[in-house]
N, C-alpha and C positions, 0 to 999 in steps of 0.2 A: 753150282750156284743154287742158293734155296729156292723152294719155291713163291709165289708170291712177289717175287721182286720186282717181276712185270707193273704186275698191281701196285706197289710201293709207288715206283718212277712214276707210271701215270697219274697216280695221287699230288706228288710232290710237283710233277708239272706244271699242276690245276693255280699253284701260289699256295704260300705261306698260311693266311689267312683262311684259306680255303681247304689245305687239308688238315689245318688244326681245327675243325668244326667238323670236318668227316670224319679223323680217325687221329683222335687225338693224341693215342698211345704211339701210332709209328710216326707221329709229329716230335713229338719229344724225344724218339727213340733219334730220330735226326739229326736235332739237338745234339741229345747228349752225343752221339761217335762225333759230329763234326768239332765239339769242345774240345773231343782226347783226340782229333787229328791235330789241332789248333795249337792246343797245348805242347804235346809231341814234338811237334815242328819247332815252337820257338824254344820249348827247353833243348832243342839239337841244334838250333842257333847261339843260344847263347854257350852252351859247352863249345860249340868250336869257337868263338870269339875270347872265350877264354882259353883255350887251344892254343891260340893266334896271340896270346899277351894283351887281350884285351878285356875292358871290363864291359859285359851286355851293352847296358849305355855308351858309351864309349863307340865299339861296334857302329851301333843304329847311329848315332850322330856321325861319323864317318861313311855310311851308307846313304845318309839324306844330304850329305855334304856334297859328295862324289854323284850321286844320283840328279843334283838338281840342273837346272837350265845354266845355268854362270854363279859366280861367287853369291854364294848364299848368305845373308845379313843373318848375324847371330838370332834376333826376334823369329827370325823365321825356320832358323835350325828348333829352336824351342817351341814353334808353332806343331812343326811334323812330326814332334817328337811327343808330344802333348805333355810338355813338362816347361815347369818356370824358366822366365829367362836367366837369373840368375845360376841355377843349374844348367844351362845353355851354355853361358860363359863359362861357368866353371869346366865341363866337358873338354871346351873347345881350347880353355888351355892347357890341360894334360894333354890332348894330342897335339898341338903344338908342340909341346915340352917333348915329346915322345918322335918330330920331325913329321908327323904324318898332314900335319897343313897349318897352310899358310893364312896368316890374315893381312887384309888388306883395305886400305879403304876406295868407296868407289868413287869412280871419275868423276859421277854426274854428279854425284851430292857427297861430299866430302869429310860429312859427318858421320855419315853413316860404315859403320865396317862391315866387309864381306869376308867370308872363309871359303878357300877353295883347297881340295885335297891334293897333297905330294906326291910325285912318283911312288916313295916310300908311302903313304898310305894305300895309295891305288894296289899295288903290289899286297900289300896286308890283307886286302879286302878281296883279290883275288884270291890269294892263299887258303883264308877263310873260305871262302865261295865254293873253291873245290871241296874241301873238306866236308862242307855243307852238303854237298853233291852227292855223296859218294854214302852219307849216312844216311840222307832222305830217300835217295833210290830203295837201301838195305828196309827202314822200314815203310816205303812204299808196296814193296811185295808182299809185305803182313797182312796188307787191305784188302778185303773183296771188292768187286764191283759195288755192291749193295751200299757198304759200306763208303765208296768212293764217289759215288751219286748222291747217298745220303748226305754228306760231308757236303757236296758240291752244290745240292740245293738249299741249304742252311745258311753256307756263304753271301748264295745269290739273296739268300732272303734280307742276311744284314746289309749287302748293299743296293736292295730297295730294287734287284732284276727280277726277283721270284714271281713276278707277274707279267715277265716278259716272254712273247711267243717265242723266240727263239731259243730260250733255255727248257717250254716247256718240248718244242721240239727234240732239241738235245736230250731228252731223258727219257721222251716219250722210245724215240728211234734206242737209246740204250734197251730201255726194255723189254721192245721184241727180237733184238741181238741177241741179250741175256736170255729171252725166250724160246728163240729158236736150237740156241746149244744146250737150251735143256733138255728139249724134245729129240 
């Protein structure tokens, strides 16, 4: 492990805000590796969805299908997916067309339709999943710590935790980890 990384993580700790005003260069250096984890990741998601006979979209809307609380109203496949409802619809009938789910409409209000995933998609989405697995571990081991903490407080900062004690603990404790296997 380089040195410095100690330094790094207590920095990144501090929040977002706060060590982009101390050092603004391993601010952005943060940035940018957590982008190419970021990236990485979803371009090894979508190659296994197309692996698995499916298209990215396609994938993630049978992922937020299968993932929600109960049959999920098209408006709202389109909401988690941050894309028009009309592309919502259209998604939800090639996998129809394809048996991975069903629509249905709901008890309480009868206008409204919901979609819930098939055995056959469940299965597909497993399938994929593994695949997933098995490629992200491979380039999991690429990452250094530095690099996996950097990544991990980036994250925290897009969803508004990088100012949260507990995460700066988490990085703080990495860093004298990271420090004591250096010494």
């Amino acid at each position: 492990m380089e040195d410095g990384t100690a330094e790094l993580l207590a920095l990144w700790g501090k929040g977002a805000v706060a060590s982009s005003d101390l050092d603004f260069a391993n601010h952005v250096k943060a940035i940018a590796h957590a982008r190419f984890v970021l990236r990485k990741i979803l371009r090894l998601l979508d190659e296994q969805a197309i692996a698995g006979g499916l298209q990215p979209l396609q994938h993630q809307a049978l992922l937020q299908i299968f993932g929600a609380e109960g049959p999920l109203p098209v408006n709202k496949v389109a909401e988690r997916l941050d894309i028009a409802p009309a592309l919502a619809s259209r998604l939800i009938r090639q996998l129809e067309e394809k048996g991975l789910v069903h629509r249905a409409r709901i008890p309480d209000d009868r206008r409204v339709i919901a979609v819930h995933a098939s055995e056959a998609g469940i299965e597909v989405l497993r399938t994929i999943d593994n695949a997933v697995h098995h490629h992200v571990n491979h380039f999991q081991r690429q990452l250094t710590d530095e690099g996996k903490f950097g990544a991990l407080a980036t994250f925290s900062f897009y969803l508004g935790l990088d100012s949260d004690p507990r995460l700066a603990l988490l990085l703080t404790a990495a860093g004298h980890h990271a420090h004591a296997h250096h010494h």
